[in-house]
Structures are given as C-alpha cells and as structure tokens.
C-alpha positions as CSV (number, residue, x, y, z in Angstrom):
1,X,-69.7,-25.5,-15.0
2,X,-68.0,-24.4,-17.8
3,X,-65.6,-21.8,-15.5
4,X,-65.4,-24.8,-13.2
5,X,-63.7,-27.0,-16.1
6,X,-61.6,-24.0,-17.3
7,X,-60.4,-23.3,-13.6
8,X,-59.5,-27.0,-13.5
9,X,-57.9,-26.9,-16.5
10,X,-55.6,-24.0,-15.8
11,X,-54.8,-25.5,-12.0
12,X,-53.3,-28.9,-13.7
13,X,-51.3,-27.0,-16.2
14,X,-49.9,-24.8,-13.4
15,X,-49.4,-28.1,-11.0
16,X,-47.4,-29.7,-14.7
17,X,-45.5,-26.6,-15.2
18,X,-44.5,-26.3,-11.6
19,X,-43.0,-30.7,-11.5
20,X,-41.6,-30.1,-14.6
21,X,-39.5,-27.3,-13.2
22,X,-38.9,-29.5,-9.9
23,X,-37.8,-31.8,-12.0
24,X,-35.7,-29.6,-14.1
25,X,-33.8,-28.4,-11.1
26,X,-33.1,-31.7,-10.0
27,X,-31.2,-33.4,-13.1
28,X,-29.6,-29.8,-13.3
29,X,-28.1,-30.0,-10.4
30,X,-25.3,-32.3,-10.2
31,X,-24.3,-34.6,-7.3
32,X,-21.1,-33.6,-5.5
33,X,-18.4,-34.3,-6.8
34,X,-18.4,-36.0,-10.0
35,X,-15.3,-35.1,-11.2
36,X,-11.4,-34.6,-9.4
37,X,-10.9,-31.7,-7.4
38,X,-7.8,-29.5,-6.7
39,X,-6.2,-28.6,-4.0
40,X,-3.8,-25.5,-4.2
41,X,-1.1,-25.0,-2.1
42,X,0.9,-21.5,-2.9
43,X,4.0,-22.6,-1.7
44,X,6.8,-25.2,-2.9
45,X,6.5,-28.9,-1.8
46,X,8.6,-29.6,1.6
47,X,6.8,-26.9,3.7
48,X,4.2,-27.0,6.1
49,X,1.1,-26.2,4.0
50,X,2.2,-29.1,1.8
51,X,3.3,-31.4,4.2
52,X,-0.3,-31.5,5.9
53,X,-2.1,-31.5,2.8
54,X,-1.1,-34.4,0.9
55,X,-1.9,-37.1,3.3
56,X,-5.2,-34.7,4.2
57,X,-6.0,-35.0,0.1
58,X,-5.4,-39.1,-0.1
59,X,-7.9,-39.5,3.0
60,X,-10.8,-37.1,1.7
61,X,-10.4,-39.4,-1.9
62,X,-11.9,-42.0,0.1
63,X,-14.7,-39.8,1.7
64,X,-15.6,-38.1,-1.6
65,X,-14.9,-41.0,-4.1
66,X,-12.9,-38.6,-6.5
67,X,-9.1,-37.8,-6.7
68,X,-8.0,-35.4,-5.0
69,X,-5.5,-33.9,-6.7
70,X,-2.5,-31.7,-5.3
71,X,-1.4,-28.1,-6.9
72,X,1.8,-26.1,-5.7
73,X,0.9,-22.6,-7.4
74,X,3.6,-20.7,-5.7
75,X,5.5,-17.0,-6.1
76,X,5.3,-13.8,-3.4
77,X,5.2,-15.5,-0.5
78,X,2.2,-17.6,-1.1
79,X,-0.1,-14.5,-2.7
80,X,0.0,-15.9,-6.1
81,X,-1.5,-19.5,-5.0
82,X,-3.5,-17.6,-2.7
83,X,-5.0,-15.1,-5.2
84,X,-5.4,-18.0,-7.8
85,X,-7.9,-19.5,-5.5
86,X,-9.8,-16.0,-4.6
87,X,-11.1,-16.2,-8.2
88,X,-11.5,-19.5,-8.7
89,X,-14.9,-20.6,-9.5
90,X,-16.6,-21.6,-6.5
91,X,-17.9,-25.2,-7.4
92,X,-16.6,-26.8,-4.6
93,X,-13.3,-28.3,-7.5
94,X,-11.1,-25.5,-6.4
95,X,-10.0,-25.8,-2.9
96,X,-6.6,-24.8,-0.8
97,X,-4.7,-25.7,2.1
98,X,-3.0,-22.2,3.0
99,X,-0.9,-20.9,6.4
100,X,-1.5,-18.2,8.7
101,X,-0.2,-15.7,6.5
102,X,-2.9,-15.5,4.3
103,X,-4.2,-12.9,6.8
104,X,-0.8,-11.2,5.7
105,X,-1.3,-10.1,2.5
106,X,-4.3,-8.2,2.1
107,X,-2.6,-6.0,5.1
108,X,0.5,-5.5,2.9
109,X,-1.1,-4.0,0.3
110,X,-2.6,-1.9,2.1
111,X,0.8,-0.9,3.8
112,X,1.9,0.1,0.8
113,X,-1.4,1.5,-1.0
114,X,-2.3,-1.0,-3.6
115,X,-4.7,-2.5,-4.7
116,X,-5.2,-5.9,-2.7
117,X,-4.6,-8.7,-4.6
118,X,-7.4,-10.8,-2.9
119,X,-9.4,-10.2,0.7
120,X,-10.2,-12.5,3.2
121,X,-13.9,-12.0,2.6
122,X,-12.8,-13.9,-0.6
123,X,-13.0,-17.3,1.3
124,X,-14.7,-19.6,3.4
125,X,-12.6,-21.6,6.1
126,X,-13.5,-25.0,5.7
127,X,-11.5,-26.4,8.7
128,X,-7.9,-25.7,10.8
129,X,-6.3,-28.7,10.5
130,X,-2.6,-28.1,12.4
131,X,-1.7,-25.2,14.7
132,X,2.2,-24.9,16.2
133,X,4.4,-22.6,17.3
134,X,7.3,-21.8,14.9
135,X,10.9,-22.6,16.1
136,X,14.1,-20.6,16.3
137,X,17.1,-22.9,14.2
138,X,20.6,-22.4,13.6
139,X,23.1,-24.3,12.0
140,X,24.9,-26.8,14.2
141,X,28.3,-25.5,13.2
142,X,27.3,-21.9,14.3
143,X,28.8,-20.2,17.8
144,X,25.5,-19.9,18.9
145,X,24.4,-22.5,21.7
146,X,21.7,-20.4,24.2
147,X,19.3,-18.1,22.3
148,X,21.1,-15.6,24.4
149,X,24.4,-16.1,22.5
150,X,22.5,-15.2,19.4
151,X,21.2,-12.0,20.8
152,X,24.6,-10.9,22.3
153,X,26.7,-11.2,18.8
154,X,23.5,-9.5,16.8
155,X,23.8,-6.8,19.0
156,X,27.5,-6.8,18.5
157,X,27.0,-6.7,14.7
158,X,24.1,-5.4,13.5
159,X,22.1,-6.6,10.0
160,X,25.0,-9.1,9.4
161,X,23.5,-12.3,11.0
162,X,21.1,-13.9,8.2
163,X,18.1,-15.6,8.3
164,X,15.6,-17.2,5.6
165,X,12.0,-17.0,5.3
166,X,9.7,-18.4,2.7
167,X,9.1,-14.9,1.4
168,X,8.4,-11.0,2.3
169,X,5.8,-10.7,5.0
170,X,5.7,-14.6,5.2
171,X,4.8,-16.7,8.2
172,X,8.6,-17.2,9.2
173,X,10.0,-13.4,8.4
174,X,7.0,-11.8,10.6
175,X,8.0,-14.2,13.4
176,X,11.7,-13.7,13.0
177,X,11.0,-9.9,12.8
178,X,8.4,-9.8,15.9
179,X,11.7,-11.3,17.9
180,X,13.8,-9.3,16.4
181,X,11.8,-6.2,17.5
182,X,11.6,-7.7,21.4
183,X,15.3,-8.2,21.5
184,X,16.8,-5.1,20.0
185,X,18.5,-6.5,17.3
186,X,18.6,-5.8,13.6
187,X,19.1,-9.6,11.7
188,X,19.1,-9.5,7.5
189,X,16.6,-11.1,6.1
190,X,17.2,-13.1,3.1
191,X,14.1,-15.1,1.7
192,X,13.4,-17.5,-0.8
193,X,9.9,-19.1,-2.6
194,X,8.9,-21.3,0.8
195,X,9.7,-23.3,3.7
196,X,11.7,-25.8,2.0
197,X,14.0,-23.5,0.2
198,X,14.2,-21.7,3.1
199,X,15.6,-24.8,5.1
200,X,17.5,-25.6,2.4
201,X,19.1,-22.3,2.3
202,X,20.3,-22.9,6.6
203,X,21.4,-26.5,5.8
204,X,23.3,-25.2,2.7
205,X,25.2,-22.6,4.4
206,X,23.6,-19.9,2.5
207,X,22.0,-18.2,6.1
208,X,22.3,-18.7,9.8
209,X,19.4,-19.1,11.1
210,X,15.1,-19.2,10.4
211,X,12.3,-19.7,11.9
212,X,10.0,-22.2,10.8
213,X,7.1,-25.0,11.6
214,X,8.3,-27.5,13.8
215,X,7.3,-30.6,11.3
216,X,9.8,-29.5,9.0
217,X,12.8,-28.8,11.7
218,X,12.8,-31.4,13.9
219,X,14.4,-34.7,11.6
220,X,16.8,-31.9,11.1
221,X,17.7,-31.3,14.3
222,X,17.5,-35.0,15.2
223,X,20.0,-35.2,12.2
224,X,22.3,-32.8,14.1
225,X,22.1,-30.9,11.1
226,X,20.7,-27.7,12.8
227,X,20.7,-26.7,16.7
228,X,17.0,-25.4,18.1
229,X,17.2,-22.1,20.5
230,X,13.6,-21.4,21.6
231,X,10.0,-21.7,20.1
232,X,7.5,-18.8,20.2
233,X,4.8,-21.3,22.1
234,X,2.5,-19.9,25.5
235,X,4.5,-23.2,26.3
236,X,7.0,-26.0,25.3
237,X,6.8,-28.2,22.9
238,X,6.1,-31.8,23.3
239,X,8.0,-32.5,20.8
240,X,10.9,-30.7,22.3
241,X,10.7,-30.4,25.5
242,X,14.1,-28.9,26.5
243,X,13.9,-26.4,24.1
244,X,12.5,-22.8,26.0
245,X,10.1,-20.6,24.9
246,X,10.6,-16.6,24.0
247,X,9.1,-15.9,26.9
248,X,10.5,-18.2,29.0
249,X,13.9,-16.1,27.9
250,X,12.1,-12.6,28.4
251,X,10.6,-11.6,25.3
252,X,6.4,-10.8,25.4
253,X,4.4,-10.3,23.1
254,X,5.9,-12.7,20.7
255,X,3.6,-15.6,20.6
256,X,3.4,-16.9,17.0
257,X,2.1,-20.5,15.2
258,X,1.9,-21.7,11.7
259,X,-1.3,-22.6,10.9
260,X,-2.9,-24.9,8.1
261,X,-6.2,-24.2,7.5
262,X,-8.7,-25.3,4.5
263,X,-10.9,-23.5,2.2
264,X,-12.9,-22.8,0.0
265,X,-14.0,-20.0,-2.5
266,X,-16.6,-17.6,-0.2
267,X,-19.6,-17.8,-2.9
268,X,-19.4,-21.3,-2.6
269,X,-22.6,-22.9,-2.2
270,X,-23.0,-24.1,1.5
271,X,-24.5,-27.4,0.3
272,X,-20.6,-28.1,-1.1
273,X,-19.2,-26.5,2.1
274,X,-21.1,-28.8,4.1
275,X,-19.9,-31.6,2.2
276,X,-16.5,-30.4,2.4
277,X,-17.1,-30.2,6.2
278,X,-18.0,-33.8,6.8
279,X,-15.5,-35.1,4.3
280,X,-12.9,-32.9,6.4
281,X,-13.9,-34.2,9.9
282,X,-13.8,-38.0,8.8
283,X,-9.9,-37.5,6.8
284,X,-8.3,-36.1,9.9
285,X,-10.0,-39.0,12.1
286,X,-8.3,-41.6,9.3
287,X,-5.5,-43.4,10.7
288,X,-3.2,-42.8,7.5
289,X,-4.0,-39.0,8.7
290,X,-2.7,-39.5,12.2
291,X,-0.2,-41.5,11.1
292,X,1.6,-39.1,8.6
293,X,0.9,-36.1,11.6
294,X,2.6,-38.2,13.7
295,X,5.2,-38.9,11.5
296,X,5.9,-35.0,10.8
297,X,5.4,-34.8,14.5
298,X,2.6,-32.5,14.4
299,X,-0.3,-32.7,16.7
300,X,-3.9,-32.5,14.7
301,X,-5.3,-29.0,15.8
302,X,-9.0,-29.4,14.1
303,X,-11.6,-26.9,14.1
304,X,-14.6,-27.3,12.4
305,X,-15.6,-23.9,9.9
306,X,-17.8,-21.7,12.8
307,X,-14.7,-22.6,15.3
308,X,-12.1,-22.0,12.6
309,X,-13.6,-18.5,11.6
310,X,-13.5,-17.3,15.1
311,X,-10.1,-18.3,15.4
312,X,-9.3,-17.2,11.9
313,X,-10.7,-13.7,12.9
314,X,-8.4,-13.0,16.2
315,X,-4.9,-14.8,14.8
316,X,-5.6,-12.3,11.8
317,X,-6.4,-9.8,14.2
318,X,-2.8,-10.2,15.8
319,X,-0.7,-11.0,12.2
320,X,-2.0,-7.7,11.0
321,X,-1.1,-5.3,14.1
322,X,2.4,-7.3,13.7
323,X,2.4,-5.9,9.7
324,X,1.7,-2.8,11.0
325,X,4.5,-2.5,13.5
326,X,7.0,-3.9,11.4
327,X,5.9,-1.2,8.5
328,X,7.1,-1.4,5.0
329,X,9.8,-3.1,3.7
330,X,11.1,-2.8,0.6
C-alpha cells in the first residue's frame, strides 16, 4: 500500500509539474502582434517597391490591428535595406516589400569574390504582390520616335546615349543591359539611389532614356513628359497597348518584370508566417488595395508563399544567368 501511495504521490507531482509548464509556455508566448511592425523598403519613396507597399501596409493595419509602419532604408541598389532585413530578428515586426533584384545581389558578390552581404536562404517569401514588365522611356524632346531610331543612332555613337537606373546591378540596369546586349549597342549607364531619382534624372534632362516599372512611367507619359518605345512583356501591355514589345521588334531572350514581393526573416516562426499569409491574402482583396493598384495602373499579381517560392526560384534562376553574362562592372 505504502508504494501504491508513494507511486500516486510522485504521478500527481509529475501531472502538476507538467500544467505548470503548459501553462508557462502559454503566458510566455505572446499573441501576434502586439506591438507596430515595420515594413522596409531599400529603396527611395516614388518607386515601385514603395509605391505597392504603402497602400499594402494601411490594409494589413486593419487585418492585424497594429500599425504598420513604413521604412525606406535605402543605398547600393537596394542591398543595404535588403541586408538590414536578413539580420533582423525574426519575430514577425521586421518585414520588407523588395523587387526582383533581390535575387541580384547575392550573385554580384559572388561575381566579384566577396563575401555576400545576405543570401536568399536568408528569407521567407510571404507573398508576390505585383508582377510587370519594365518599359523602355525617352524624353519627349529626344529624336527618337520608333525603338528602332534608338538603336540606329547608338550604333552610330557608341556609350554616349545615357540612361538611369536605380543603382548597379538593379532591376532597371540589368534590363537596360539585357537589351542592350540583343541589339548591339553600347548605352552609358548612369544610376542613382532608386526608381524615383532615376525618373527624375530622364525628366530633368540629366539622361535619355531608362527602363523602369510601368506604374511609375505611365502619368509621365500621359503628361507628354516622356515618349514609351517598347516593354520587355511575352506580350503588350494593357495599359499600353500600342506600345510593342522587344520581341515584337526582334530581340529574344529579353523578357524582364519588376516584381514586388513580401517577406519575412527565414527563421521566422511559421505560426507568424501564417499569420502574415492570411493577413496578406485579405489586404490585397481590400478595395483601398485595388483601388491604389488601379490608380498606379498596376494589375494585382498575387501568389501565395509555396506559389511565390516557385516563382521566386526560376525568375532568380533567369536574373542570375543575366549577372553572369553581363559580368563585372566596375
């Protein structure tokens, strides 16, 4: 009896120690989010990447019941927002809304034998959230009215046409260079600390030309301020329908869209991400969403995370045989 009473004894302490730990783990984990969360963006207000992600911050404030607060860390063509947000801690109150050239960078480095200043193991895609083709601008006082007047006076002088980019290996010089490479011409590349600079610098005279998102060119071509020559789209935009693609003018292999994507740190825990997830899916459904898409006249491209990563893995795929062929620039 006695080993009976000893043996019951022991089995409540265990069954105690074991709901006291229970209930340790529960009031030690927080509910998420309890506080406001940022958002990086590692490039300057006015471009894509921050065009898509303010209106995508105010509608997730009403799905998560926290502010959602907007950061433009910007500097090397996006890598310092970019890297600020590989070692962020992963709690789910460090997020970013980055472009397709965050599959850039890590390639770069490598290119030139340093150490990479983050890797794209170092997040977790939360959900794409745009997808277009870039567009090829020029001022509307150039010579240039066809995409094949450009070409003939590059060829006529060489590295003396200029063109601006948000930044070294950014989404709008590897587009501008993959042309470039199809049509046998050698352009100067000029860039600046994102895509609003870099429109800045066409409409102030400073370049000739860019290539750039479509939401931030088309009010300034409707403006008359700048004259469109081709996209690099499988097909036209709806936006723009008389405007040709590259291919449509002869040049392959020189398909190439901006992307938005969201995301997260990778060791974040996937009870956040899943959060993050639903909170993602409902913002881009809200019609203040749609409504500031359609505004920038940019169609909603979502993919939910396992969609996005397969996606995410062949457009990186492409961007990085691109970095390779256009080889180091200094």
């Amino acid at each position: 009896m006695k080993s009976k009473r000893v043996f019951a004894a022991v089995l409540q302490m265990l069954c105690m120690a074991i709901l006291g730990l229970l209930a340790g783990q529960a009031l030690a984990a927080d509910p998420y989010p309890v506080r406001p969360i940022q958002v990086i963006i590692p490039f300057p207000p006015g471009g894509v990447a921050d065009l898509v992600a303010r209106p995508l911050a105010a509608a997730m404030e009403k799905e998560l019941k926290q502010p959602v607060v907007i950061v433009n860390k910007t500097g090397a063509g996006g890598a310092v927002g970019m890297q600020a947000q590989a070692v962020a801690k992963p709690d789910g109150y460090t997020l970013m809304v980055a472009l397709s050239s965050i599959s850039v960078m890590p390639e770069v480095d490598a290119l030139f034998g340093r150490p990479p200043v983050y890797k794209l193991s170092d997040f977790t895609p939360i959900a794409l959230l745009s997808s277009d083709p870039t567009v090829l601008v020029v001022s509307s006082n150039s010579p240039w009215k066809t995409l094949a007047d450009f070409v003939a006076d590059a060829k006529k002088r060489p590295g003396e046409i200029k063109y601006s980019s948000s930044g070294v290996y950014g989404t709008m010089h590897v587009a501008m260079e993959m042309f470039a490479h199809a049509a046998g011409i050698k352009l100067r590349h000029i860039p600046t600390g994102g895509g609003g600079p870099a429109l800045n610098a066409l409409l102030g005279g400073h370049v000739d030309a860019l290539s750039g998102g479509p939401n931030v060119s088309i009010p300034q071509i409707r403006a008359g301020k700048v004259r469109v020559l081709a996209s690099w789209g499988a097909t036209r935009l709806a936006a723009l329908p008389e405007v040709p693609t590259l291919m449509e003018q002869g040049y392959k292999d020189v398909e190439f869209y901006i992307w938005s994507g969201f995301f997260a740190p990778a060791a974040t825990p996937e009870p956040i991400i899943k959060i993050l997830r639903e909170a993602a899916a409902k913002a881009v459904q809200a019609p203040e969403f749609k409504a500031a898409m359609q505004k920038m006249e940019t169609p909603i491209a979502y993919k939910d995370s396992p969609e996005f990563r397969k996606f995410w893995d062949a457009d990186a795929a492409r961007l990085i045989k691109a970095v390779r062929n256009i080889g180091k620039v200094e």
